[in-house]
N, C-alpha and C positions, 0 to 999 in steps of 0.2 A: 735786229741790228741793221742799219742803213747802210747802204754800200753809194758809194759814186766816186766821180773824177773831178779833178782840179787843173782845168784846162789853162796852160800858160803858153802865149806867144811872148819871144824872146828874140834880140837880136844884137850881135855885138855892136859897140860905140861904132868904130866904123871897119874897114874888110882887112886894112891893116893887123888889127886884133883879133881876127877871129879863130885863129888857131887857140892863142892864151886865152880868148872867151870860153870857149869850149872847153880848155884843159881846169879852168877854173869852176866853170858848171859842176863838168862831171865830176870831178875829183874832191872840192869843197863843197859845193852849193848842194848837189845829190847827198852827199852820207848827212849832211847837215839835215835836210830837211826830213829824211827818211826815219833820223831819230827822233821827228816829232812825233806824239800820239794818235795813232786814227793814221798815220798814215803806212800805207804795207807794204808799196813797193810804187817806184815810175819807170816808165820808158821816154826815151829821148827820141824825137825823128829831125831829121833834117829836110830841106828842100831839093827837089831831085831837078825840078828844072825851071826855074827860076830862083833870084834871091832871097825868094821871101822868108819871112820867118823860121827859126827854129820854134818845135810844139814841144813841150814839157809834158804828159798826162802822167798825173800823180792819182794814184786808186787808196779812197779812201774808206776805211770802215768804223762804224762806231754809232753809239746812241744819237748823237747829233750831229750832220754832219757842219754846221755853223758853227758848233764848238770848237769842230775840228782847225775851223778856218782860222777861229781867232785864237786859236795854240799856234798859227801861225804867224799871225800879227802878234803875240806875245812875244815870239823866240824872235823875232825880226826886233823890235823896238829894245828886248832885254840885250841884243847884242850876241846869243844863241848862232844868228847866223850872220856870216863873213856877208857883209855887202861889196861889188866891185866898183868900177867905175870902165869895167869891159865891156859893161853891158850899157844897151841906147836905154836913155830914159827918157826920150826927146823923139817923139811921143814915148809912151812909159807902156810897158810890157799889158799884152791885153789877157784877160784872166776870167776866168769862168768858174762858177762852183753848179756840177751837174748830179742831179740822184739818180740812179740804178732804175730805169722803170719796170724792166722786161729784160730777161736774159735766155736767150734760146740755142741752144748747144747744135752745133756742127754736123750734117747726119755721118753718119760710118762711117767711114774708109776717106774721110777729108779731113 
């Protein structure tokens, strides 16, 4: 089974909204996408010192993870998931589909 990430830079329309960008991500946009197949769980980060981007990484598992992607462009085009108009699309959120190469675990006591 394939394991990888679904890398999404996001950013509200403009800083007015970014509270309601956020409360709309995490509250609709998260339980929305996490219902989709292949996907297990994401974390959200923010920007610590500048305004860049909000990072979405969604972890995804399954036999293919390209299937996975267009279960996502399925549930988006069937109307599956709330689109806003909080979010900049102007340029349009940038997105990455990454596979799992190597996974090497923590030593002890860290």
């Amino acid at each position: 089974m394939a394991k990888g990430i679904y890398v999404v830079e996001t950013r509200p329309a403009s800083p007015e909204v970014d509270a309601e960008f956020n409360r709309w991500y995490n509250d609709v946009h998260l339980p929305e996408m996490v219902a989709i197949d292949g996907i297990v769980s994401v974390r959200r980060f923010a920007p610590v010192a500048d305004s860049g981007p909000y990072v979405a990484v969604y972890e995804l598992e399954g036999d293919d993870l390209q299937q996975i992607l267009k279960g996502m462009i399925a549930a988006a085009r069937s109307g599956a998931l709330t689109l806003s108009d909080l979010q900049q699309m102007d340029p349009p959120p940038t997105m990455r589909l990454l596979e799992l190469t190597t996974e090497y675990p923590a030593a002890e006591g860290h």
